[in-house]
N, C-alpha and C positions, 0 to 999 in steps of 0.2 A: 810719792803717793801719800797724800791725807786720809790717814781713817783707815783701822783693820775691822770694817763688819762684814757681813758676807759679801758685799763686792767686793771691798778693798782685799780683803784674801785672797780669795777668789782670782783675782789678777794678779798677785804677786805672787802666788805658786803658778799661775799659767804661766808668767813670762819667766819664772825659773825655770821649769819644767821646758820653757823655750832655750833657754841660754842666755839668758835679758838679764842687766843688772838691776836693780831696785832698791830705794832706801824707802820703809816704807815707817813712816811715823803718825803715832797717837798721842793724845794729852792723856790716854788713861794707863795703866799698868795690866801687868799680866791678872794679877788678880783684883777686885774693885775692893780696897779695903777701905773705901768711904767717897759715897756719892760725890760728884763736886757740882753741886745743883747752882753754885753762880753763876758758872759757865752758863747754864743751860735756862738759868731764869731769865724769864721774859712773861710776856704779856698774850693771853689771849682768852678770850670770854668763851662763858661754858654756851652750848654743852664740847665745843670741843675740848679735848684733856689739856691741864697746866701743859706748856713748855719742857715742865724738867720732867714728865711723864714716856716711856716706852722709848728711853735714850739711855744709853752706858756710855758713860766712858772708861772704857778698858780694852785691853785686848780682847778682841772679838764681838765688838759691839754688842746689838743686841741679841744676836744669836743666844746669849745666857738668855732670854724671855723670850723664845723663838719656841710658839707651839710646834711648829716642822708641817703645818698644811702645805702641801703644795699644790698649785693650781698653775696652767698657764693660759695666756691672753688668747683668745678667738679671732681666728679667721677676719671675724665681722670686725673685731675693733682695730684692723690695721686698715680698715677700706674707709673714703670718705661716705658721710651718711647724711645725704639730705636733711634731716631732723636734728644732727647733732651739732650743734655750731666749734669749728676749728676739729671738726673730726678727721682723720686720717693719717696715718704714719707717713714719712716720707721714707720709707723703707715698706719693704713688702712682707707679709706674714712669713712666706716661706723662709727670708733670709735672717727672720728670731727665729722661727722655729728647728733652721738645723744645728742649732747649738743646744737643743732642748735634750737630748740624750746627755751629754757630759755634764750639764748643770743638774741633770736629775742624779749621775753618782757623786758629784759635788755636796749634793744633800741629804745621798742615802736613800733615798726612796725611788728605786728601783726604776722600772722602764720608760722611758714617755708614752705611754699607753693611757688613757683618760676614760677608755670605752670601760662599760660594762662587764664585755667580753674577755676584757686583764683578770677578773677577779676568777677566787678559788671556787671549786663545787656549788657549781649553778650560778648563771648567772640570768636567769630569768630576770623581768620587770619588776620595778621597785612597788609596785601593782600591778594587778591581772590586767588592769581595764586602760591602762598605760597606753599602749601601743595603737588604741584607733584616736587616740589624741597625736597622734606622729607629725600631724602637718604643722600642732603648734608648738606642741613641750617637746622635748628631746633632753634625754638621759645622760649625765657623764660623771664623771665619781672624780673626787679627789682623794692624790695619795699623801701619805704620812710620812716626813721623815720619823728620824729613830726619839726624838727630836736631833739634830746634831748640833753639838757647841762646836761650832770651826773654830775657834783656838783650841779647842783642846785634839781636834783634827792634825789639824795644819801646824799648830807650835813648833813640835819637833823636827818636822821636816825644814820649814823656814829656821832653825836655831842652825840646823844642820848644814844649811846651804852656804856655798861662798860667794852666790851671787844676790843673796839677800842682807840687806842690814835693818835690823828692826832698831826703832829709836824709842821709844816712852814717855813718858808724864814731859812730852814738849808738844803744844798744842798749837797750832798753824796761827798766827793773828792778823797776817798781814800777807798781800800778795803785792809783788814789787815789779810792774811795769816798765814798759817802756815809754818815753813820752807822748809817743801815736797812739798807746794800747795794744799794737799788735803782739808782741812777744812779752813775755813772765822774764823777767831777768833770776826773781831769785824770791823763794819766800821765805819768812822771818815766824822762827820757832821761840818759842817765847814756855819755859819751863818753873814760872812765876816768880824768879828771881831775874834771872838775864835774858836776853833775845840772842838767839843767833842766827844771821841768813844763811838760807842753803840755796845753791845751784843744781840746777837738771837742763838734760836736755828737752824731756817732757814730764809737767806736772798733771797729777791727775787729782780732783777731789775727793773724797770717796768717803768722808764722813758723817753722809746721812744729808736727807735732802734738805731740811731747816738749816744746816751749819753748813752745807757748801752754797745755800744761797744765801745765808747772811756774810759769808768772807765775799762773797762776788758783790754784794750789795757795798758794802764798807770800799771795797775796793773803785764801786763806780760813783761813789761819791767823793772822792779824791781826783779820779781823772775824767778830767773832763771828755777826751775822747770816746768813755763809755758811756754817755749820757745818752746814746742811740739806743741804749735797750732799758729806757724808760716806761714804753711802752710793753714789753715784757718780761723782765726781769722781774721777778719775786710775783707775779701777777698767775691766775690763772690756777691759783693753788687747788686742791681737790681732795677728797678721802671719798672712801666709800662708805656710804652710809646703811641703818642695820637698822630692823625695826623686826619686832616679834609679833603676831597680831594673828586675829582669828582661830578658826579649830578647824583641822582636816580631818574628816567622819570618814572611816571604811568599816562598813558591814560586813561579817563573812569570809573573813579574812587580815591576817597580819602584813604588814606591807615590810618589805624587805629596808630597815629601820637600822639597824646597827651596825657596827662598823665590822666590815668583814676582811680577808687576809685577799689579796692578788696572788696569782700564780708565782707569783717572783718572792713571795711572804711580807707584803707591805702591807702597814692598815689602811684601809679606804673607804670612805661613805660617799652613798649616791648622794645626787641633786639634780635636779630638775632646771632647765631654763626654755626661757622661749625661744624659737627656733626665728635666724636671721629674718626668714620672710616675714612672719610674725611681729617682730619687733619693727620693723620697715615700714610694715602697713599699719601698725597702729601706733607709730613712733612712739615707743619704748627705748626706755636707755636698757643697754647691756646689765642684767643681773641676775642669781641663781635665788631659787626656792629649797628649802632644806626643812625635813621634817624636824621637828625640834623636843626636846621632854619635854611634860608638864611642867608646872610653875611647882617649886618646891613648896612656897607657901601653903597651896590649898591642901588640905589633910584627906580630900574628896578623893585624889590619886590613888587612895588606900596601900600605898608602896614602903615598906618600912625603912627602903632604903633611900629613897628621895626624903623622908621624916628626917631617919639620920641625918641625911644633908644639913638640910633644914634649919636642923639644931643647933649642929656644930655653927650653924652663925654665928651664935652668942658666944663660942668661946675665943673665935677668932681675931685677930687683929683687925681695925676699921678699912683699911684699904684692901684687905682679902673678901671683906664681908659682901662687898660690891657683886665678885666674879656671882654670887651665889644670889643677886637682887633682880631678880627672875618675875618682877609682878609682884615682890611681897614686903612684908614689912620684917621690923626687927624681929628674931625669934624669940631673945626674951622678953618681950613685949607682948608676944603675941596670946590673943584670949584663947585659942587653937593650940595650942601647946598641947594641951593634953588628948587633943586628937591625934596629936602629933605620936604622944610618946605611946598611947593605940596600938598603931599601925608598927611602929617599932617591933614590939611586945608581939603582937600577931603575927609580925612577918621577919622570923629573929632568923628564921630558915637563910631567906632572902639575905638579911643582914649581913650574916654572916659569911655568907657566899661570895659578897661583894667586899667585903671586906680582903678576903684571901686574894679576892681576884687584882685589887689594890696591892697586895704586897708584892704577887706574884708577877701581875702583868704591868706593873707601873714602877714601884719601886726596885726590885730586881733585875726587872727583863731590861736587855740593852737598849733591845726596841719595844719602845714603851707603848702601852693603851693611851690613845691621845687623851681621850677625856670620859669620863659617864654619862653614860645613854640609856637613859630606863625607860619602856614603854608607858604609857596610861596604861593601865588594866579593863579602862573601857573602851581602846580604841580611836582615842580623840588624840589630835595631835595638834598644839599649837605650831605657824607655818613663820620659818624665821627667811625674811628677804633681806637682803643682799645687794646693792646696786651700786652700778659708778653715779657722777655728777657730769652735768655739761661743762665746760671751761667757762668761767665767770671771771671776767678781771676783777670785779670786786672780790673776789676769794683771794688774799694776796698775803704774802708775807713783808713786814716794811722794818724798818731798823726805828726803833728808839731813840733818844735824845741820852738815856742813864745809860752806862757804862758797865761792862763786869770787872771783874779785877784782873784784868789782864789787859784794859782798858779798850776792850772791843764792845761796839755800840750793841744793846740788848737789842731783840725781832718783837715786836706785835704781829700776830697771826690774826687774818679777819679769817672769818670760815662763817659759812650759813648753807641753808638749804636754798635754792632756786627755785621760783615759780616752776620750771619744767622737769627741776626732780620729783619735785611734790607733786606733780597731773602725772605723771610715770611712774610717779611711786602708786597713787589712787589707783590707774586703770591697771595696773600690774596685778592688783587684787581683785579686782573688778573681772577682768578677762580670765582670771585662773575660778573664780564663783563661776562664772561661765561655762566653761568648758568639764570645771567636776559636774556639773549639772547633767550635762547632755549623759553621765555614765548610770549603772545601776546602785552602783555600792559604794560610789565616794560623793562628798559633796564640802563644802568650803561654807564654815558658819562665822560668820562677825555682824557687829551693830552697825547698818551703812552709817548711820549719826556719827559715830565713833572715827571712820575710818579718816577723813581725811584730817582731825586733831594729830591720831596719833600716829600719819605720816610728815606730820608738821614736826610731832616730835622726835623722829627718827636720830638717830647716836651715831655722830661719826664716829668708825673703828681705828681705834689707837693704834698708831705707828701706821697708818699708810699715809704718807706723806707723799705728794704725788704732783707735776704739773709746773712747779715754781721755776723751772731753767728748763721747758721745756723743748723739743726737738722740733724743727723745720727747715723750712728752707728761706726764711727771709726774717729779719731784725723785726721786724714790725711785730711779727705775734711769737714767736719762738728764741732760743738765746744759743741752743748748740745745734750745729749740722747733722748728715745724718753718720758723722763719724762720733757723734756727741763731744764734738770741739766746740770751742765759743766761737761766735761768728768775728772773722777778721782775727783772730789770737789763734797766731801759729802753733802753740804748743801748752796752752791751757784745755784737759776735755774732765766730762763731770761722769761718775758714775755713780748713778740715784736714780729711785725712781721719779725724781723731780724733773728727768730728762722725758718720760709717758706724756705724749702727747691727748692722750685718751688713758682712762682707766679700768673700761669693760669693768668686771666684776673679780678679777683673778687677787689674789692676794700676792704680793711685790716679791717675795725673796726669792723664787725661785724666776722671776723672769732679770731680774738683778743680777743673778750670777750668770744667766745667759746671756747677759748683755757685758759681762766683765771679762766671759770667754771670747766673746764676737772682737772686743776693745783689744785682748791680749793679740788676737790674730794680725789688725790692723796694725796696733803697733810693732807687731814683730817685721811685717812688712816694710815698715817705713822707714826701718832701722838698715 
């Protein structure tokens, strides 16, 4: 097994936990005592993020930068969809979703429950006026792990086992075929000084979807026999994209806005999305609406604790300063500063409160407060969306000509938005101004002039790597079956979100380790 991140664990304590043996090896070490960003350089134009960005190599991949949201994929994005080009799983929802309990204590964040109805003391509408909207929004919450680091989970069980051998700083660089292609003879670990091959009965990828389709790719450019997945191999790449925009106005009331506990004590926030029929009839790609805070920048919020925010920009380091570039500019820059320091000063009650609530519910507690969520004090809410992409073979990962030092050919990542993201991104806003309309007390404000630039410039979301070895049933448009084997390789399978034939709107880790328990069952069978 290639790769300990939440799949590749994930899988190697299930088939321990089976009785299965497993050698399961990474190029990184138990602890990341220095990036190895050669590895990981490569080529890909903004706005998607550099290559060596929301990748570890270490034990436990990136679960170390694993917020712990959990979400899982809908019903709709396992069905084929008229409007989506290459939609449909060749698997059915039901047979993900019975593995969605054990992936959910996998991650710590308690029951596969997504309703409402999971959460603690009251679980009324995220608004009053919610529910005669039912035919087109419909309500579901996501839960929060603690965040969990799976190595520091899973370490000692796997240190402990005899049927596990963990390997380290030896990083896969080659996969060693047979001369038809159909069977892996052996792959060649390479620990920056020597190489060594290893033998299995079955190899599994599991180092993240960019480096299990860059080894597959290197690999199909040596045998000629895999030159049949030409046409999808590294193709069909996908993230889901993010765009913050407009203001959602309720009068009369606070709309159920922050993150609250489920019965089971998990953190959870609502969201909003359109209801299957909805998206059908007005082809809509799969995506959620999420009430979002103010922009830290503007000093109008009058919140002393969003100022604080704010400020701490400037002491912070340049790639933390980002998480906090919410609409605004630099804070020591800013001619607002001393609006800023205001609202501090007036609101030192507040400050302070949030402060404690930082040490107590995020730095202390086990299970952590995911993140800060401060109201507008007037009620307005900028609306953060959320959506997948259609499958685009121009979205494609390709290998390089330049080398790392381990002498594996670097990836160029193409990544863009689609004509049909972008008309699914506009009427997504468009039919939500719509429907707060028809109510008393909420309503959806932005500049139409505005709107379709700044779905133009919507952000893919870092680390969802999605599509690039994806699942089907035929070489032409897909690379692994629905066992997620390569097509014709008896004993090569990929576990990555690279294997999502669609990507609805859920965010990957948690349907990841559902698919690394579905993988451990198969192979326990087949042994």
């Amino acid at each position: 097994m290639v790769g300990s991140g939440p799949g590749g664990l994930s899988l190697a304590v299930a088939l321990s936990r089976q009785g299965q043996r497993v050698l399961l090896v990474d190029g990184g070490d138990w602890r990341e005592e220095q990036v190895d960003d050669d590895a990981y350089q490569g080529s890909a134009a903004a706005p998607h993020p550099a290559t060596t960005e929301y990748r570890r190599q270490r034990f436990g991949g990136t679960t170390h930068l694993w917020g712990g949201r959990c979400v899982p994929l809908d019903p709709a994005d396992f069905a084929a969809r008229p409007h989506v080009p290459l939609s449909g799983w060749p698997i059915s929802y039901e047979e993900y979703a019975r593995y969605l309990p054990e992936a959910m204590q996998y991650c710590d964040a308690g029951a596969a429950d997504f309703t409402p109805a999971s959460l603690a003391g009251g679980n009324g509408p995220m608004f009053s006026e919610l529910p005669q909207l039912q035919e087109a929004l419909t309500e579901h919450i996501e839960r929060y792990s603690l965040p969990t680091d799976f190595a520091a989970k899973f370490a000692e069980e796997l240190k402990a086992s005899d049927r596990v051998t963990v390997v380290l700083r030896a990083r896969c660089t080659r996969l060693v075929a047979s001369a038809d292609g159909s069977h892996i003879e052996c792959i060649v670990l390479h620990d920056g000084q020597q190489q060594v091959p290893v033998r299995a009965g079955q190899f599994v990828l599991a180092g993240g979807a960019i480096e299990a389709t860059r080894l597959l790719l290197c690999t199909r450019e040596e045998l000629p026999a895999w030159q049949r997945f030409d046409g999808s191999l590294g193709r069909y790449y996908a993230c889901h994209f993010d765009l913050i925009f407009g203001e959602m106005r309720l009068t009369g009331e606070k709309p159920r806005f922050s993150f609250q506990k489920t019965q089971d004590g998990v953190y959870a926030r609502r969201k909003l999305q359109f209801t299957p029929q909805w998206q059908n009839q007005l082809g809509l790609l799969n995506s959620t609406l999420r009430l979002h805070f103010p922009s830290y920048g503007d000093p109008g919020h009058g919140s002393g604790v969003l100022s604080a925010i704010y400020l701490a920009k400037s002491v912070l380091p340049s790639e933390h300063q980002d998480i906090l570039n919410h609409g605004s500019q630099s804070a020591a820059a800013d001619p607002r500063r001393l609006a800023h320091l205001r609202n501090v000063m007036f609101d030192a009650g507040s400050v302070f409160g949030f402060a404690y609530d930082m040490v107590v519910k995020r730095k202390l507690a086990k299970r952590k407060l995911p993140y800060t969520l401060i109201p507008n004090r007037n009620g307005t809410y900028p609306l953060e969306f959320n959506s997948e992409q259609v499958g685009d073979a121009g979205n494609c990962i390709r290998l390089l000509d330049a080398t790392d030092r381990y002498g594996m050919r670097r990836v160029d990542v193409q990544w863009r938005l689609t004509a049909q993201d972008i008309e699914s991104g506009i009427q997504s806003f468009t039919t939500m101004q719509s429907l707060l309309a028809k109510t008393r007390h909420c309503r959806l404000d932005f500049d139409p002039g505005e709107l379709r630039e700044q779905v133009t410039r919507a952000l893919p979301v870092g680390g969802h790597h999605i599509g690039s070895t994806r699942m089907g049933t035929s070489v032409r448009d897909s690379v692994v079956d629905t066992d997620c084997r390569l097509h014709g390789v008896d004993n090569l399978l990929v576990l990555s979100s690279s294997v999502f034939p669609t990507n609805g709107h859920a965010n990957p880790t948690l349907s990841i380790v559902a698919m690394a328990l579905r993988m451990a069952e198969h192979l326990r069978r087949g042994q």
